[in-house]
C-alpha atoms as an extended CHARMM CRD file, in Angstrom:
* protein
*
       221  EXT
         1         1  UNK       CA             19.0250000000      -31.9190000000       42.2350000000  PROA      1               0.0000000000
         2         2  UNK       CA             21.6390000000      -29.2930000000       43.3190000000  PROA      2               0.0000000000
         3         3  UNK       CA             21.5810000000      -25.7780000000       42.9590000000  PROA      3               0.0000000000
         4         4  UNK       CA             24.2990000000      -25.7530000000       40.2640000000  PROA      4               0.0000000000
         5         5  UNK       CA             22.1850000000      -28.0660000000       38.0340000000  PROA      5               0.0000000000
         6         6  UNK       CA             19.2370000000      -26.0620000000       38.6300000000  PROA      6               0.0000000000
         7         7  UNK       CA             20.8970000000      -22.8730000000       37.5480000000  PROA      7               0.0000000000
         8         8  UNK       CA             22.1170000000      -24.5470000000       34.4770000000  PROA      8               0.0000000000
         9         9  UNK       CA             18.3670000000      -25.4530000000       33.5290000000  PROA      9               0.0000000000
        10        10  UNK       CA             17.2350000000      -21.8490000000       34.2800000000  PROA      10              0.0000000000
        11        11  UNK       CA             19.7310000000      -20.6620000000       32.5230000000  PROA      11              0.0000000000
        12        12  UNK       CA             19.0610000000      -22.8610000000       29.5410000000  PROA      12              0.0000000000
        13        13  UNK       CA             15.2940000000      -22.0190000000       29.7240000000  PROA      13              0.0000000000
        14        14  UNK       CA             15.6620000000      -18.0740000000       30.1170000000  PROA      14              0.0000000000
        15        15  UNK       CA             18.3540000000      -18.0360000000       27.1390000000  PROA      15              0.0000000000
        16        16  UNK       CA             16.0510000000      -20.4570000000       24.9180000000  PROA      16              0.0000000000
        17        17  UNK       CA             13.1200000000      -17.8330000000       25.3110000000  PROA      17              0.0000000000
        18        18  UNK       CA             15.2990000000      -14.7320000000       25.0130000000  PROA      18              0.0000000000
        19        19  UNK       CA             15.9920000000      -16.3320000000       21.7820000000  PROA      19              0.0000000000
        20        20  UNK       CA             12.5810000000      -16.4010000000       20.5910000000  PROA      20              0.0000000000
        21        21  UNK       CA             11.0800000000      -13.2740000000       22.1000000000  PROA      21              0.0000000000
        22        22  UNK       CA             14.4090000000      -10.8210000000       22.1730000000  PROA      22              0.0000000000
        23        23  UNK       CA             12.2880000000       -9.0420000000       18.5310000000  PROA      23              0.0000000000
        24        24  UNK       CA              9.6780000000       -7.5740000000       21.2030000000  PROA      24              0.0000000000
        25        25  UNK       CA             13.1730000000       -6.3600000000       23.5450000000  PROA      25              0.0000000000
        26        26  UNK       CA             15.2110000000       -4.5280000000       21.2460000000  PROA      26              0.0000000000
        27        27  UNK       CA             13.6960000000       -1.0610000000       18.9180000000  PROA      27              0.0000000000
        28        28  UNK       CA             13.7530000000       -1.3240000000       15.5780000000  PROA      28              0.0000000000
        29        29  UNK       CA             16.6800000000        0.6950000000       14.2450000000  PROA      29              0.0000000000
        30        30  UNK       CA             18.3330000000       -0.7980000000       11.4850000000  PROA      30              0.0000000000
        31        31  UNK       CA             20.0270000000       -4.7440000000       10.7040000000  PROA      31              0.0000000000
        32        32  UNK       CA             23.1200000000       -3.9600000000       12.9180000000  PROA      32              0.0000000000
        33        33  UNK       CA             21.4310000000       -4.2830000000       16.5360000000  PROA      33              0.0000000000
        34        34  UNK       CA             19.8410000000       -7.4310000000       15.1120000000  PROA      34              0.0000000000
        35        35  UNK       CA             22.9180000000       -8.7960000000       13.8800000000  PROA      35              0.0000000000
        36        36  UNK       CA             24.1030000000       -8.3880000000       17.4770000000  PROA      36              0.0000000000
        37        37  UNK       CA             21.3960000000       -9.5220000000       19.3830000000  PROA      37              0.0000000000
        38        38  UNK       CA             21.7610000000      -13.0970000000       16.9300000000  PROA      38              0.0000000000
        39        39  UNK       CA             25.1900000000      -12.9560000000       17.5740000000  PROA      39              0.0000000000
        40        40  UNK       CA             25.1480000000      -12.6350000000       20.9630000000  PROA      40              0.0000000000
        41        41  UNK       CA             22.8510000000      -15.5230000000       21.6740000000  PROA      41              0.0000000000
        42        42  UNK       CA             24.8120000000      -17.5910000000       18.7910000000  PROA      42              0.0000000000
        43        43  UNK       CA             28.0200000000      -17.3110000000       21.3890000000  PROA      43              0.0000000000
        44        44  UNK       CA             26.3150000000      -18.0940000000       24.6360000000  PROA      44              0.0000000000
        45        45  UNK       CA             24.1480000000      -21.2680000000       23.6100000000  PROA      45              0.0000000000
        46        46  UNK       CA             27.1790000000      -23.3310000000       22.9800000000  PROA      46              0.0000000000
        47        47  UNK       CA             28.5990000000      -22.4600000000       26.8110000000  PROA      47              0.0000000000
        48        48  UNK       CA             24.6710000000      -23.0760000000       27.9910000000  PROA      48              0.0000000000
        49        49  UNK       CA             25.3180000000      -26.7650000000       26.2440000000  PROA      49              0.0000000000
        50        50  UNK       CA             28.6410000000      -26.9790000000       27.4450000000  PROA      50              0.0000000000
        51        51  UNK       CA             27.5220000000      -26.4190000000       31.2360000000  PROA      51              0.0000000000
        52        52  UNK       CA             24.1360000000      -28.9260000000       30.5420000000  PROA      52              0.0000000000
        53        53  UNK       CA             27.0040000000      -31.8100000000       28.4800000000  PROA      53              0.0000000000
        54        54  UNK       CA             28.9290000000      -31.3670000000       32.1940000000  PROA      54              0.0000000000
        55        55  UNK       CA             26.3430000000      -31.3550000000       34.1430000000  PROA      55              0.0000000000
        56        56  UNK       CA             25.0120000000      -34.6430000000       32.6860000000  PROA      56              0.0000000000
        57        57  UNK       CA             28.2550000000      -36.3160000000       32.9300000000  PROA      57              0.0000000000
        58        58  UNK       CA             28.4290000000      -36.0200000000       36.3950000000  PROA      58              0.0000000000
        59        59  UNK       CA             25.7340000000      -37.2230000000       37.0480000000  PROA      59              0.0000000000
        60        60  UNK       CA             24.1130000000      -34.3310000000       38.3340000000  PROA      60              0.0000000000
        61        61  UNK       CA             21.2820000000      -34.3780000000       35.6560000000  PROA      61              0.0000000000
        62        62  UNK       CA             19.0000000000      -37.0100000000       34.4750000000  PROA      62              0.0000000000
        63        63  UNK       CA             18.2930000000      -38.3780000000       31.4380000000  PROA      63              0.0000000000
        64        64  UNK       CA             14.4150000000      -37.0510000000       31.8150000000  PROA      64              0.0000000000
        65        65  UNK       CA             15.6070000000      -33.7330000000       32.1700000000  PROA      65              0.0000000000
        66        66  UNK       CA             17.4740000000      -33.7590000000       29.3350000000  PROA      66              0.0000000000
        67        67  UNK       CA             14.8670000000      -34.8250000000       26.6890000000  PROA      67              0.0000000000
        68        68  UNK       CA             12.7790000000      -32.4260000000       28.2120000000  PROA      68              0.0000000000
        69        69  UNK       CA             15.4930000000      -29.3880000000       27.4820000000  PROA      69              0.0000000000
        70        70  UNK       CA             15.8820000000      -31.3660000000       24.1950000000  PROA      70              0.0000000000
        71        71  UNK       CA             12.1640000000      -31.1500000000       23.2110000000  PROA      71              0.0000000000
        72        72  UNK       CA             12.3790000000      -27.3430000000       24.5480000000  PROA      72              0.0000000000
        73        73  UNK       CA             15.3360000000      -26.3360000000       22.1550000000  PROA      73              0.0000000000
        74        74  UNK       CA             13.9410000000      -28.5060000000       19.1530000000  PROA      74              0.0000000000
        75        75  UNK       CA             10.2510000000      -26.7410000000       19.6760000000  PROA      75              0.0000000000
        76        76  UNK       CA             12.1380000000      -23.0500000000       19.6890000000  PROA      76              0.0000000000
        77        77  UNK       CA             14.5590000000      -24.2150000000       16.7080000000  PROA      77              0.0000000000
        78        78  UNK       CA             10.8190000000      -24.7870000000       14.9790000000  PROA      78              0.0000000000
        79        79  UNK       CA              9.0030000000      -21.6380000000       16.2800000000  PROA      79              0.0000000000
        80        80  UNK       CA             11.8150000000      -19.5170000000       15.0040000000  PROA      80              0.0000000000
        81        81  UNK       CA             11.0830000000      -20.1210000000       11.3850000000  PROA      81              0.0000000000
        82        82  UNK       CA              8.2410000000      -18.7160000000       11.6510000000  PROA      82              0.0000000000
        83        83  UNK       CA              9.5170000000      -15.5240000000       13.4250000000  PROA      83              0.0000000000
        84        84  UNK       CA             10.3180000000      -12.1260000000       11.8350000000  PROA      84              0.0000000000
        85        85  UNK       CA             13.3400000000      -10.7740000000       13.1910000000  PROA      85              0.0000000000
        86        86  UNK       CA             13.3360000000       -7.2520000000       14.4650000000  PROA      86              0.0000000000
        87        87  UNK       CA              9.7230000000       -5.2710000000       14.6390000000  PROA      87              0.0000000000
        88        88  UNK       CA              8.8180000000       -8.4960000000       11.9100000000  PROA      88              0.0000000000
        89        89  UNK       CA             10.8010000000       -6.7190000000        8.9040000000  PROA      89              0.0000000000
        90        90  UNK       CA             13.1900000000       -9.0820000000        7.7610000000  PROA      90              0.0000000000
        91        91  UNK       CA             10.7130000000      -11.5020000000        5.9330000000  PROA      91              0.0000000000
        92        92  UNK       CA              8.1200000000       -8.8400000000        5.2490000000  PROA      92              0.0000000000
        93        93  UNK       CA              7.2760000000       -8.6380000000        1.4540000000  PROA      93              0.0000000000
        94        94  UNK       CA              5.4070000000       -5.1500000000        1.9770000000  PROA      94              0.0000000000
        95        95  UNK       CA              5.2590000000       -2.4230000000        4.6000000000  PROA      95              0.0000000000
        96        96  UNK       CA              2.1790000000       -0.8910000000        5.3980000000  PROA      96              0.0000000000
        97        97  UNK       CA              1.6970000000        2.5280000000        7.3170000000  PROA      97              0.0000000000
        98        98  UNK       CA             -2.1330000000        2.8850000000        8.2640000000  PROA      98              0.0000000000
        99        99  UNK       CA             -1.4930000000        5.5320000000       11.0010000000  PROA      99              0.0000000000
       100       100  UNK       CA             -3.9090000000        7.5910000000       11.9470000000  PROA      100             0.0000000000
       101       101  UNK       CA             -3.3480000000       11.1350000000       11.6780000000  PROA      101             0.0000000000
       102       102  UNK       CA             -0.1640000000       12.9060000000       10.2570000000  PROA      102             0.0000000000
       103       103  UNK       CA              2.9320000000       11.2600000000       10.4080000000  PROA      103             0.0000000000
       104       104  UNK       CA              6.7220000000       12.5250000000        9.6020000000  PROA      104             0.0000000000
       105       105  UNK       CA              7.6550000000       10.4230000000        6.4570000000  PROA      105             0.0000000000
       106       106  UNK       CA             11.4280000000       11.4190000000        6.5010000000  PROA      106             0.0000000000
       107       107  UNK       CA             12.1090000000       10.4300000000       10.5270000000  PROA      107             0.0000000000
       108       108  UNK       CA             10.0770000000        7.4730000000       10.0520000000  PROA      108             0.0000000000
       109       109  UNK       CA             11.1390000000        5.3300000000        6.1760000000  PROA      109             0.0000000000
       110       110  UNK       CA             14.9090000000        7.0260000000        6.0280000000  PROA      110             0.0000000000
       111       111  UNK       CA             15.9760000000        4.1280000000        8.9430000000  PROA      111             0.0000000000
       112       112  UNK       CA             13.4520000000        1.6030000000        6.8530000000  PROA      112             0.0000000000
       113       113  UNK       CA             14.2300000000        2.7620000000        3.5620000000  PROA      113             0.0000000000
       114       114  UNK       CA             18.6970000000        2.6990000000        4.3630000000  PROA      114             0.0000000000
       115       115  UNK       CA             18.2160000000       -1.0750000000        5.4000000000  PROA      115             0.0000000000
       116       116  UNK       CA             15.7440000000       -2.2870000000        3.3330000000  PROA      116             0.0000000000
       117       117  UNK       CA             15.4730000000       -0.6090000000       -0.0480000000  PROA      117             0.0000000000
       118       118  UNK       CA             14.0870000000       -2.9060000000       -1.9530000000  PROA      118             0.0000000000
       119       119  UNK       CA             10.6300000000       -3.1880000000        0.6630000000  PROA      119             0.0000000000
       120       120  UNK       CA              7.6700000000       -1.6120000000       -0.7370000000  PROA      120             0.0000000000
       121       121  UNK       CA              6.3100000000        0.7670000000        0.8830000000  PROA      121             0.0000000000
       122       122  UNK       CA              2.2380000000        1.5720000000        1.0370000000  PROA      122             0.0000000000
       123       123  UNK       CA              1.3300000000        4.0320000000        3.3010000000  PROA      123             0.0000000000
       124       124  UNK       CA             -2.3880000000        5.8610000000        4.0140000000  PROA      124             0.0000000000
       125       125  UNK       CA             -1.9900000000        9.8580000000        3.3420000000  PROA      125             0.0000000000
       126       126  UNK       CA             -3.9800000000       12.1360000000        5.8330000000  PROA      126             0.0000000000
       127       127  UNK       CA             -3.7750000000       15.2440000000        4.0640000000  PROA      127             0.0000000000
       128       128  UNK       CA             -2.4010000000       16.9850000000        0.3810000000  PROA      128             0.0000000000
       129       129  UNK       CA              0.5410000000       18.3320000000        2.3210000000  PROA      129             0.0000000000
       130       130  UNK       CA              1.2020000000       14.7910000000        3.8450000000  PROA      130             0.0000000000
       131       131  UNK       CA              0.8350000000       13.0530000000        0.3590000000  PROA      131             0.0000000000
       132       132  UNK       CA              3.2480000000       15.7760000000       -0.7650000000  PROA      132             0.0000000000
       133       133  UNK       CA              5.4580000000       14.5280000000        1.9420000000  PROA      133             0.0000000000
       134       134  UNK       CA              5.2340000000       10.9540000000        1.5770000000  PROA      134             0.0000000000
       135       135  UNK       CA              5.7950000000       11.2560000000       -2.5380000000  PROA      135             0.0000000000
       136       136  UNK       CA              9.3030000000       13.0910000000       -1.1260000000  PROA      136             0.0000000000
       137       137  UNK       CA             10.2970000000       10.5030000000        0.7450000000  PROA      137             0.0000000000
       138       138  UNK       CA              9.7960000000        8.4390000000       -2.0170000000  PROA      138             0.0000000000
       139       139  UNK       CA              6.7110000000        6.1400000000       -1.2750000000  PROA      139             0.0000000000
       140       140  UNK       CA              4.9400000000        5.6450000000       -4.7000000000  PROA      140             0.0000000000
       141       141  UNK       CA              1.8930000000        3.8810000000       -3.3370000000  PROA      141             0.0000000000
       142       142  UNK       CA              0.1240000000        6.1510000000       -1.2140000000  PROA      142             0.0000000000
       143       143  UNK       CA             -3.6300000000        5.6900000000       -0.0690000000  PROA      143             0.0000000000
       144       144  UNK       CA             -5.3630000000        9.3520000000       -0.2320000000  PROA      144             0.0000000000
       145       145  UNK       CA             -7.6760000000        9.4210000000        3.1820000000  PROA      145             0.0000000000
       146       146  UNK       CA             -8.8660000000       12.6400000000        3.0330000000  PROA      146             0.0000000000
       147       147  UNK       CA             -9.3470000000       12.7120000000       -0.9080000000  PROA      147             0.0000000000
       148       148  UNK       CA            -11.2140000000        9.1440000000       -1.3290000000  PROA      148             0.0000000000
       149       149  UNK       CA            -13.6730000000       10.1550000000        1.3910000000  PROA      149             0.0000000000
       150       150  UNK       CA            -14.4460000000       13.7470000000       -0.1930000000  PROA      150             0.0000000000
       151       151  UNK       CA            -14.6890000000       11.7800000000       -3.5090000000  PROA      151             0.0000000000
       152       152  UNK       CA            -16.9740000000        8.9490000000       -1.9270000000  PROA      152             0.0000000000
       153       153  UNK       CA            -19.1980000000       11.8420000000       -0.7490000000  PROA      153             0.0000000000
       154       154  UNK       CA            -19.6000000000       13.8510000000       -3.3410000000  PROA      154             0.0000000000
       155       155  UNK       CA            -20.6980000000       11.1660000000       -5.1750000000  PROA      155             0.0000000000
       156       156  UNK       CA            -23.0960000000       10.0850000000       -2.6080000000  PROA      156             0.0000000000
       157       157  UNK       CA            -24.7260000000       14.0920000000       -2.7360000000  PROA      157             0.0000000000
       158       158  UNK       CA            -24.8110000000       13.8490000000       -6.5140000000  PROA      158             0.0000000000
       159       159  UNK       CA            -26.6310000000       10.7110000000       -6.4050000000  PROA      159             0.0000000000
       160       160  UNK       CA            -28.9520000000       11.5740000000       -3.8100000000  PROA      160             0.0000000000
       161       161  UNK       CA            -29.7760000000       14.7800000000       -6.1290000000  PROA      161             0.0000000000
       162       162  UNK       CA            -30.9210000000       12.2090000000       -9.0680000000  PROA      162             0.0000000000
       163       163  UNK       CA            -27.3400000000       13.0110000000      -11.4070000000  PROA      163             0.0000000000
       164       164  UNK       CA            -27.0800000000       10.1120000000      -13.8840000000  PROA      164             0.0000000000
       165       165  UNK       CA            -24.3430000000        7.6000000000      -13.2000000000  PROA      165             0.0000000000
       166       166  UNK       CA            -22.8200000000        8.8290000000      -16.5090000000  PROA      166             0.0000000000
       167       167  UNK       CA            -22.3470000000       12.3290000000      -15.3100000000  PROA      167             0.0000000000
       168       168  UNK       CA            -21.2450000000       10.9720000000      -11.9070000000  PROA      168             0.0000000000
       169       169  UNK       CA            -18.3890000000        9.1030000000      -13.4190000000  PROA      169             0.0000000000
       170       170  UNK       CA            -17.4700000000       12.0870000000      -15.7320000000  PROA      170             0.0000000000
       171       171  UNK       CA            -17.1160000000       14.6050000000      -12.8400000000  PROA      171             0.0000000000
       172       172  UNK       CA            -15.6640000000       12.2700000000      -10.6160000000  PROA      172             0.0000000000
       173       173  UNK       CA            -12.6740000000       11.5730000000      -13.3090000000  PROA      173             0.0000000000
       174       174  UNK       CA            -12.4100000000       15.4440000000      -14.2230000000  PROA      174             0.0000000000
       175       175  UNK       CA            -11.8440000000       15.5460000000      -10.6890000000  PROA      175             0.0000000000
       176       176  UNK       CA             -8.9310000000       13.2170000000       -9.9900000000  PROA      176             0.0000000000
       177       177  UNK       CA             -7.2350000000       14.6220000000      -13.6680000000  PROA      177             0.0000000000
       178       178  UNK       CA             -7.2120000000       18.1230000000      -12.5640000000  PROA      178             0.0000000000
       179       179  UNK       CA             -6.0300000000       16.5890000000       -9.1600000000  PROA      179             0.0000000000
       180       180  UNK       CA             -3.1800000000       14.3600000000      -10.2160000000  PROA      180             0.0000000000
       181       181  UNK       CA             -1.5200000000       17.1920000000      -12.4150000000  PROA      181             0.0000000000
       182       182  UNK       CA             -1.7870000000       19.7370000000       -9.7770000000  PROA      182             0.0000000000
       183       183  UNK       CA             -0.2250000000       17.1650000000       -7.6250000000  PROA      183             0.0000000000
       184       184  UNK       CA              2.9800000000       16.8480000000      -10.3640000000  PROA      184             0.0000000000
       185       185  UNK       CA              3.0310000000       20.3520000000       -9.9550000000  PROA      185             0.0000000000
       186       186  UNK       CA              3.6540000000       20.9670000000       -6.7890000000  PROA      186             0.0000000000
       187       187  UNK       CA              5.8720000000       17.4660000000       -6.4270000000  PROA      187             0.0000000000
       188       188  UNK       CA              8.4740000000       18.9850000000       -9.1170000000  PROA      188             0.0000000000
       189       189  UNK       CA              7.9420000000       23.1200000000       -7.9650000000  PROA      189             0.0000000000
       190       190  UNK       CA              7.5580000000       22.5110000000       -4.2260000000  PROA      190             0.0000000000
       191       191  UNK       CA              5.0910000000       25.3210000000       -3.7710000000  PROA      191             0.0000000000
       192       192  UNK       CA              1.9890000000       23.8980000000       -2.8000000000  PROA      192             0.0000000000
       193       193  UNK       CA              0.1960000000       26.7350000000       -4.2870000000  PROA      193             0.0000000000
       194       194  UNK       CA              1.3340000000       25.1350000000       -7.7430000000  PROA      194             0.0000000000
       195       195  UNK       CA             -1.8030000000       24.5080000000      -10.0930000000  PROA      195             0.0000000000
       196       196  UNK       CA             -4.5810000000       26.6660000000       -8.1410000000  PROA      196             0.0000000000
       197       197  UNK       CA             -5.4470000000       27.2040000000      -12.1570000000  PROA      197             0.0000000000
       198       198  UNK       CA             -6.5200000000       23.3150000000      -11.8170000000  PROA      198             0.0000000000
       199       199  UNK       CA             -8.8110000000       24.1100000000       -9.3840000000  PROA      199             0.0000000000
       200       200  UNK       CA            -12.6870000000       23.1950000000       -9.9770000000  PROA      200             0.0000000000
       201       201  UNK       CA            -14.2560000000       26.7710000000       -8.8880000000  PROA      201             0.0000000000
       202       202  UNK       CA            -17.5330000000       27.1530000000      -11.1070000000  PROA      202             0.0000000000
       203       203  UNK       CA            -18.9090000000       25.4190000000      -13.9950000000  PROA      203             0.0000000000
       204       204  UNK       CA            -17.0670000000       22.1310000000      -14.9540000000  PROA      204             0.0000000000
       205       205  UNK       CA            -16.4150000000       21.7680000000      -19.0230000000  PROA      205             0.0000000000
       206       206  UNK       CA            -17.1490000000       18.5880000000      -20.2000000000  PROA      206             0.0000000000
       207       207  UNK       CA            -16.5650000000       19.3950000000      -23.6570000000  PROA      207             0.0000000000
       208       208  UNK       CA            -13.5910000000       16.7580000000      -23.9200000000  PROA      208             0.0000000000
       209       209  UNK       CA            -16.0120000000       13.6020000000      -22.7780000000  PROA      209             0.0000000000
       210       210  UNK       CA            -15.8890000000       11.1330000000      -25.5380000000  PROA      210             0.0000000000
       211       211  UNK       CA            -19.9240000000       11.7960000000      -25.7830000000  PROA      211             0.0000000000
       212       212  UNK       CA            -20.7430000000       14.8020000000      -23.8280000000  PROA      212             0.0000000000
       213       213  UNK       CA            -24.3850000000       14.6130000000      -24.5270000000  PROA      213             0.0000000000
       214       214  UNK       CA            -24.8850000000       10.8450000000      -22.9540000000  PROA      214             0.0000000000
       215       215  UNK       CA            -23.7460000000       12.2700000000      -19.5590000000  PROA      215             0.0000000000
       216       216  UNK       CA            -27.1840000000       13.9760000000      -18.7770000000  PROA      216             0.0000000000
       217       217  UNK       CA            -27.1970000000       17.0640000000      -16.4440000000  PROA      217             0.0000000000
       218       218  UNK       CA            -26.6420000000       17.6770000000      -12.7030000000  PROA      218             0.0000000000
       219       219  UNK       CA            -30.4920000000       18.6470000000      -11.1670000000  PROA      219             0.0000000000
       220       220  UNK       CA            -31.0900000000       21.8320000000       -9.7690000000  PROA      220             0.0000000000
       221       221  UNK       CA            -30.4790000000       21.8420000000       -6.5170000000  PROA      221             0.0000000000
């Protein structure tokens, strides 16, 4: 085989996995640089098939070579259903942020949010300020690390100091009440001193439980 045929297989090869791998090449920042990575390898497969339809014709490559490239190019045309397109957005029916740590929600979903509106959005809060943040950059389904783990613990000390389930359940929804309207609070008045009044600091009122007296009490410490 001479050289020139052997370039136009390389070729071929290299362009027919650029094609499949090019999501892992190019950063993530919006539909346009994938629309022009597509595009780009939409106009230079029909010269790579050009060069292999010459090639063949002269004789320069057989006809075992070219199933073989034709096997290749129908196994990529297959594989590339199942591919994603840039970072594996395109065909994603849900976005999920579970990053450790605090994140900037504004630098991170305005590129996301400008290209693909219509994605939902679930993201994993670390803090109340970062919540805050994520509600104003208009994810509505945040995950509350910080709060479900205080929750999940004090739970797990009221339990171990004999409270009744009842009660448990009681304080525990007090809790996220108070919570969720402090939370409006400071959403709407962006001071995120909004609500301290909400704050549990002594006693906790029950008075409003459908049956206050099934609860049971919290055991002395």
């Amino acid at each position: 085989m001479k050289l020139a045929s052997r370039l136009t297989i390389a070729a071929t090869a290299v362009a027919s996995i650029l094609v499949f791998i090019w999501p892992l090449l190019i950063s993530a920042q919006g539909s346009s640089q994938a629309t022009l990575a597509q595009g780009v390898f939409i106009a230079l497969m029909p010269a790579l098939l050009a060069l292999i339809v010459i090639e063949f014709s002269s004789g320069q490559i057989e006809a075992k070579q070219l199933a073989v490239l034709g096997v290749l190019i129908a196994l990529n045309a297959v594989v590339r259903i199942l591919g994603a397109g840039t970072a594996g957005i395109e065909t994603a029916s849900a976005l999920v942020f579970a990053i450790d740590g605090r994140w900037d929600p504004k630098a991170v979903l305005e590129p996301i949010q400008t290209e693909w509106p219509d994605l939902p959005v679930i993201a994993r809060a670390f803090d109340r300020t970062h919540n805050i943040a994520l509600r104003q950059a208009g994810v509505e389904q945040v995950v509350r690390e910080t709060l479900d783990g205080a929750v999940a613990m004090g739970r797990e000390v009221l339990t171990a100091l004999g409270t009744p389930e009842t009660m448990i359940d009681a304080i525990e929804a007090e809790y996220r009440r108070r919570d969720l309207e402090r939370l409006d609070l400071q959403l709407c008045s962006g001071d995120i001193m909004s609500g301290a009044d909400t704050i549990i600091r002594g006693a906790l009122d029950l008075d409003e439980a459908p049956d206050p007296a099934s609860l049971g009490e919290i055991p002395p410490a």
